[in-house]
VOTIKOL-611098 format. One record per residue (C-alpha): x, y, z negated; residue number from 1; residue in one letter. Coordinates in steps of 0.5 Angstrom, whole numbers, plus 500, padded with zeros to 3 digits. Layout:
@xx=X yy=Y zz=Z kolnu=NUM sepa=A
...
END
This chain:
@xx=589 yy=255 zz=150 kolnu=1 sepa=X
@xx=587 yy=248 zz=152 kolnu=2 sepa=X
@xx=581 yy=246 zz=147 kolnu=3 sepa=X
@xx=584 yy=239 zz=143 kolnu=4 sepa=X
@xx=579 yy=236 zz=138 kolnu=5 sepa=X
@xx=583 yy=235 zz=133 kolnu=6 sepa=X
@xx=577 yy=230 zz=128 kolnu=7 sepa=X
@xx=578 yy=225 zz=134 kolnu=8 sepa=X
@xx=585 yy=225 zz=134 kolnu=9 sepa=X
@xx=586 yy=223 zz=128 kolnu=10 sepa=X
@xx=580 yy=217 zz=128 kolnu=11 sepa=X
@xx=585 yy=215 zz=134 kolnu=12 sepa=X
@xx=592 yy=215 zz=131 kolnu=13 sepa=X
@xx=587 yy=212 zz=124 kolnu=14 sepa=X
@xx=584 yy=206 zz=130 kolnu=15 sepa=X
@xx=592 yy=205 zz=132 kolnu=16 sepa=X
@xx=594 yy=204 zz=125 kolnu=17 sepa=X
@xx=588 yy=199 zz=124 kolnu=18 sepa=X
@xx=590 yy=195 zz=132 kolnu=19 sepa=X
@xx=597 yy=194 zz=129 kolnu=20 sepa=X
@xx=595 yy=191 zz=123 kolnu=21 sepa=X
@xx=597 yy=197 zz=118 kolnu=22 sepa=X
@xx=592 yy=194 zz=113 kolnu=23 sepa=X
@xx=594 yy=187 zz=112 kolnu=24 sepa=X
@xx=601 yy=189 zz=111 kolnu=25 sepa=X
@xx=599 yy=194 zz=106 kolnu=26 sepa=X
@xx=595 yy=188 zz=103 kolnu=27 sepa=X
@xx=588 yy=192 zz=104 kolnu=28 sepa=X
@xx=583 yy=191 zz=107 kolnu=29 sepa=X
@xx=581 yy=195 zz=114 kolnu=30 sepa=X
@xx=575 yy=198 zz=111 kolnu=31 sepa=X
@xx=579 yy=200 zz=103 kolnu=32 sepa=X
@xx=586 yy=203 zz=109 kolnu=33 sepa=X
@xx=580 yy=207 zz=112 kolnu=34 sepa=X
@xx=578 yy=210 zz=106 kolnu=35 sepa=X
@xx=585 yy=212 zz=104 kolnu=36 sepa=X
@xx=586 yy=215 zz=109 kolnu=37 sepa=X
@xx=580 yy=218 zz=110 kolnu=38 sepa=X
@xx=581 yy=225 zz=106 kolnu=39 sepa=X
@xx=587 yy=227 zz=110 kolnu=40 sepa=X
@xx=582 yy=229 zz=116 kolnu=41 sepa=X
@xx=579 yy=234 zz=112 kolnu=42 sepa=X
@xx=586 yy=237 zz=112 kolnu=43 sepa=X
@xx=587 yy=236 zz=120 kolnu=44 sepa=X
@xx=581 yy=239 zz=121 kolnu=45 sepa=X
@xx=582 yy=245 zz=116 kolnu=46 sepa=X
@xx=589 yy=247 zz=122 kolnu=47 sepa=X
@xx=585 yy=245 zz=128 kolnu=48 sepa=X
@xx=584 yy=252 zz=130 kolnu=49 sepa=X
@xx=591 yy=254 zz=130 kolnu=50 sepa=X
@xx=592 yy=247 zz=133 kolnu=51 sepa=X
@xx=595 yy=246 zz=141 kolnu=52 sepa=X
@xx=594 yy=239 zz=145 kolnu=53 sepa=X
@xx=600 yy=235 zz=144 kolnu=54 sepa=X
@xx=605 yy=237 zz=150 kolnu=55 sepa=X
@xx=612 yy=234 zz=152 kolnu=56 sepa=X
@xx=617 yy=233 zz=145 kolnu=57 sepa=X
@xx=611 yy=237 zz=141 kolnu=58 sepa=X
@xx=605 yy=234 zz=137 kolnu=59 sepa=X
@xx=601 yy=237 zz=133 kolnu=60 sepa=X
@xx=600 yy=232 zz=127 kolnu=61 sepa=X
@xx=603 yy=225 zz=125 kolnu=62 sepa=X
@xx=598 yy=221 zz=120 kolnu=63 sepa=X
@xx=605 yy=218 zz=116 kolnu=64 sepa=X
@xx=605 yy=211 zz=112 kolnu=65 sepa=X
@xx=610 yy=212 zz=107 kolnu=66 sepa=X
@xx=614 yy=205 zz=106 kolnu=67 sepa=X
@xx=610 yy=205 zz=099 kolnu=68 sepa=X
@xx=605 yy=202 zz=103 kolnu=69 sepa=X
@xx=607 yy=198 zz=109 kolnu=70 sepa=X
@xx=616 yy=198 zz=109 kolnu=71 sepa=X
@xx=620 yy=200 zz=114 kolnu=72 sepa=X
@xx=622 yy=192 zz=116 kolnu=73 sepa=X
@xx=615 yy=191 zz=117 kolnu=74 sepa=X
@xx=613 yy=198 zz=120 kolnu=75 sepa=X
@xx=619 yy=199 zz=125 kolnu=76 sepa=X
@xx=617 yy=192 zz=129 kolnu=77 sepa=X
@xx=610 yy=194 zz=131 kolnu=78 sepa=X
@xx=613 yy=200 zz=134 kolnu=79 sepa=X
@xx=615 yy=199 zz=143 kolnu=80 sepa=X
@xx=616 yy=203 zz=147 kolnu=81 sepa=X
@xx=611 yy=207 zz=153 kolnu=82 sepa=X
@xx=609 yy=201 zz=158 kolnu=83 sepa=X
@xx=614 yy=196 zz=154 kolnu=84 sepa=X
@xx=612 yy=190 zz=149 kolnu=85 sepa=X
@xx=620 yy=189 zz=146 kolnu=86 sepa=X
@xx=618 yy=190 zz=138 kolnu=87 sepa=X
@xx=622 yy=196 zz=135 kolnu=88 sepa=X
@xx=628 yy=194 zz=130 kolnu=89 sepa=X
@xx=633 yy=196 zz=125 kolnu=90 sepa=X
@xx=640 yy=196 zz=127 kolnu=91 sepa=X
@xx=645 yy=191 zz=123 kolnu=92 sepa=X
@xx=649 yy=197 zz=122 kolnu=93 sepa=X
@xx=644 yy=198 zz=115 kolnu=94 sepa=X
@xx=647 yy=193 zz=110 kolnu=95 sepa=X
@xx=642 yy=188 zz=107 kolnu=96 sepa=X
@xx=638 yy=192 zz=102 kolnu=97 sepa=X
@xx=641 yy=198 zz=105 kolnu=98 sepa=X
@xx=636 yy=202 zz=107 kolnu=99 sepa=X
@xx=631 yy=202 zz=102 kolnu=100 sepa=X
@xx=637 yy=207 zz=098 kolnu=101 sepa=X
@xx=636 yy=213 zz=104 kolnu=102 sepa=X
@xx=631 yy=216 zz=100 kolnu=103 sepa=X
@xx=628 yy=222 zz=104 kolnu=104 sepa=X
@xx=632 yy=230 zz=101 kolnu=105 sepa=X
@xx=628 yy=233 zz=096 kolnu=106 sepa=X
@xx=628 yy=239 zz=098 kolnu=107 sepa=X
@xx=622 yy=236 zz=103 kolnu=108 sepa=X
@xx=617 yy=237 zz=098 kolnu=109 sepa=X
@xx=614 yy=232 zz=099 kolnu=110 sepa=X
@xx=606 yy=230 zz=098 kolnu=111 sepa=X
@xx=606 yy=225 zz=092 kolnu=112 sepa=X
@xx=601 yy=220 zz=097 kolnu=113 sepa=X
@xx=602 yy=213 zz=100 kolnu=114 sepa=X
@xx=599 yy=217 zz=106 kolnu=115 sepa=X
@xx=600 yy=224 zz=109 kolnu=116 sepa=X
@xx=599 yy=228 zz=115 kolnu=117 sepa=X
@xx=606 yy=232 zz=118 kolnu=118 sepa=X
@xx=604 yy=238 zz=121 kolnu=119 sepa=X
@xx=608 yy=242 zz=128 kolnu=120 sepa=X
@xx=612 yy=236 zz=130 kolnu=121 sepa=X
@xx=617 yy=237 zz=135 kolnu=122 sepa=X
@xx=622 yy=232 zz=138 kolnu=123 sepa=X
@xx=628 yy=237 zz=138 kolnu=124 sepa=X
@xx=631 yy=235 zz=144 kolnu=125 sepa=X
@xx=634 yy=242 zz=144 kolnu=126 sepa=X
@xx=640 yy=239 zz=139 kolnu=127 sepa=X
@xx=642 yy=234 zz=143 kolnu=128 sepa=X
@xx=649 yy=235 zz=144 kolnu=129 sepa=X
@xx=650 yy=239 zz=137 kolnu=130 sepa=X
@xx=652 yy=237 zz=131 kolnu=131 sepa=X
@xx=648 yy=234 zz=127 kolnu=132 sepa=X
@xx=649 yy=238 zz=120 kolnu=133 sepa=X
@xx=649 yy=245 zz=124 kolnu=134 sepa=X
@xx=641 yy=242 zz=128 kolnu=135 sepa=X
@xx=640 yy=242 zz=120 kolnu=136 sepa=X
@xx=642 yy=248 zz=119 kolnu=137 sepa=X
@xx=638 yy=252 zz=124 kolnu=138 sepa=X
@xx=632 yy=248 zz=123 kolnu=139 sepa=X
@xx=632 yy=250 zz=117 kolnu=140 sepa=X
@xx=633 yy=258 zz=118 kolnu=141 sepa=X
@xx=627 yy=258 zz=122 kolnu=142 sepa=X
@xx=623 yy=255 zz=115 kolnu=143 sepa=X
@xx=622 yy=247 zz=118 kolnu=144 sepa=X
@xx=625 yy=242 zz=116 kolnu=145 sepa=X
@xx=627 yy=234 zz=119 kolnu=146 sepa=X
@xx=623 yy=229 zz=119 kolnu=147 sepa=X
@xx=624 yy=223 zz=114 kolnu=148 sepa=X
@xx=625 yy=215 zz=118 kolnu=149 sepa=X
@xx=617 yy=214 zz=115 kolnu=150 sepa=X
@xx=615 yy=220 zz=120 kolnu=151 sepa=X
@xx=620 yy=217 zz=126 kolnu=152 sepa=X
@xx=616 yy=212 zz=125 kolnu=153 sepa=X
@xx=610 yy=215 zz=126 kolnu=154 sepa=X
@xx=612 yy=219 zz=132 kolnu=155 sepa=X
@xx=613 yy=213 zz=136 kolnu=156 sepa=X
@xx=608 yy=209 zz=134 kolnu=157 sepa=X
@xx=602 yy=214 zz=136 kolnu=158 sepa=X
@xx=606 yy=217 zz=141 kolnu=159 sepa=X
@xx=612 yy=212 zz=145 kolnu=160 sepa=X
@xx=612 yy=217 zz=150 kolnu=161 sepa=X
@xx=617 yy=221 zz=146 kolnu=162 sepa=X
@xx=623 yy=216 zz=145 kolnu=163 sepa=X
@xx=625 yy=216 zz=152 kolnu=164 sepa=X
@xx=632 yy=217 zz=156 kolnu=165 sepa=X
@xx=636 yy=222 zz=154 kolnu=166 sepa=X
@xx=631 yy=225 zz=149 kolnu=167 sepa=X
@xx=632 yy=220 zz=142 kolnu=168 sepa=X
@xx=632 yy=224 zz=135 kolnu=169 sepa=X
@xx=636 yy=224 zz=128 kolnu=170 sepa=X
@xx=631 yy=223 zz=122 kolnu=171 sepa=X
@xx=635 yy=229 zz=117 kolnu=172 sepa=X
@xx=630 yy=229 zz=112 kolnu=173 sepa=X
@xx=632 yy=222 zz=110 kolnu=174 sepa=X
@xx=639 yy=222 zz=107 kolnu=175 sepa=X
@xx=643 yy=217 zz=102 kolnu=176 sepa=X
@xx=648 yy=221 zz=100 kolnu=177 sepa=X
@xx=654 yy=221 zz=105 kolnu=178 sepa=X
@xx=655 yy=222 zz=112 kolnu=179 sepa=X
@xx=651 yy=218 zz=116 kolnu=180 sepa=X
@xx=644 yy=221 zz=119 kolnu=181 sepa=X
@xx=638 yy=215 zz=120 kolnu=182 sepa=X
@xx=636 yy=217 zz=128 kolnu=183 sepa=X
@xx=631 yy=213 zz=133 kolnu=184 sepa=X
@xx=634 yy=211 zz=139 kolnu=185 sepa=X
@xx=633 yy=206 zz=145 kolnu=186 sepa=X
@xx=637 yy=199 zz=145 kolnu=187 sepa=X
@xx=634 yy=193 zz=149 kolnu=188 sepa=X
@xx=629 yy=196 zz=150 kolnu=189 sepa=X
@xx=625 yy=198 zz=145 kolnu=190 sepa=X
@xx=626 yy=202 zz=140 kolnu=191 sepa=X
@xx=632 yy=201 zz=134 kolnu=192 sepa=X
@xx=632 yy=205 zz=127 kolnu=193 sepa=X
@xx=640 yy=206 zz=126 kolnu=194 sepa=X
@xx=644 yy=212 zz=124 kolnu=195 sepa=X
@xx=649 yy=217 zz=126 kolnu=196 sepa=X
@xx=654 yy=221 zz=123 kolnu=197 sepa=X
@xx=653 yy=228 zz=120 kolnu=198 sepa=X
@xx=659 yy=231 zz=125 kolnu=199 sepa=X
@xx=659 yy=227 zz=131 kolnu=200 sepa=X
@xx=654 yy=230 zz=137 kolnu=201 sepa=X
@xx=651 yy=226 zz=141 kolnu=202 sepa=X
@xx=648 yy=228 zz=149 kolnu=203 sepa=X
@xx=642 yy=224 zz=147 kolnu=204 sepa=X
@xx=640 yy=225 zz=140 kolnu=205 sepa=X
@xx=636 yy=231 zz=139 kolnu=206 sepa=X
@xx=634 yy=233 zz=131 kolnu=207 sepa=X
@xx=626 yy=232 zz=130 kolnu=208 sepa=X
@xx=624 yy=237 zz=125 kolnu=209 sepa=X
@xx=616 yy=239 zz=122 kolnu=210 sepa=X
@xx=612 yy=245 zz=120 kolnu=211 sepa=X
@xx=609 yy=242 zz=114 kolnu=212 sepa=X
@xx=606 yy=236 zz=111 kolnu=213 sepa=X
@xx=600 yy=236 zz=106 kolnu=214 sepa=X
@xx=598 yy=230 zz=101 kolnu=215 sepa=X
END
């Protein structure tokens, strides 16, 4: 196995953060964002020996920003996509005030924190072409779980390489209640946060799923 210093992976995806303006969004200061963060790297570097570099559609952990500390309208924007610099947008498609009711599924349990680390993240390109609702059933048998739009999020932010053609994801672990299933994909080129339904395949959509999270 490659070696992979995990401690220096997290102090980058905490300077991408920081570049992109995370703090001033979250109404902090650089040094008290850095703070908040800064116990999760004791969790990071607990896993790092199990750890495998990242590879194509495979990380091996995700810093995720809740929407409690900078929302969704603010945190899609600073997203581009590898070599671009269109901002990322989310689809009209969200009624106004819509978004803030699909609310991650409580069976994800969730770290109470305004600030986690997501663990064994995989794009899911496997289930593209599949129904949406049976890509959950099988993520969940192998004890995963989906991913939540906060977690998308932070898969493009840290690594825009995993958006690309024809290897988009749905976000399943982020739910309000009925058919449609939040998912990130390639509109003008950039990356757009819309939806899917539940039943409906797409070649292009994949389902994103996790190993675990810690607070």
């Amino acid at each position: 196995m490659t070696e992979f210093d995990a401690g220096a992976e997290f102090d980058r995806q905490t300077a991408t953060l920081v570049d992109l303006g995370y703090p001033a969004r979250a109404g902090m200061a650089e040094d008290a964002f850095r703070a908040l963060l800064a116990p999760l790297r004791e969790a990071v570097l607990a896993r790092a020996a199990a750890m495998a570099p990242p590879a194509e559609g495979r990380i091996p952990f995700l810093v995720v920003v809740t929407r409690e500390l900078v929302p969704l309208e603010e945190s899609v924007p600073l997203t581009t996509l590898a070599g671009r610099t269109r901002p990322g947008f989310i689809d009209h498609s969200y009624a106004p005030g819509e978004l803030e009711r699909f609310v991650s599924t409580d069976d994800l349990g969730l770290p109470e924190g305004r600030a986690y680390v997501v663990f064994d993240v995989d794009r899911g390109e496997e289930f593209c072409g599949a129904v949406p609702l049976d890509a959950l059933t099988t993520i969940a048998g192998r004890d995963r779980t989906p991913l939540t739009i906060e977690e998308g999020v932070a898969i493009v932010t840290q690594y825009p390489e995993a958006l690309a053609k024809n290897t988009c994801f749905s976000l399943g672990g982020t739910r309000m209640g009925d058919r449609r299933v939040p998912a990130l994909w390639i509109s003008k080129v950039a990356p757009k946060l819309g939806w899917c339904w539940e039943r409906n395949p797409h070649t292009w959509l994949g389902m994103a799923s996790a190993g675990c999270r810690v607070g």
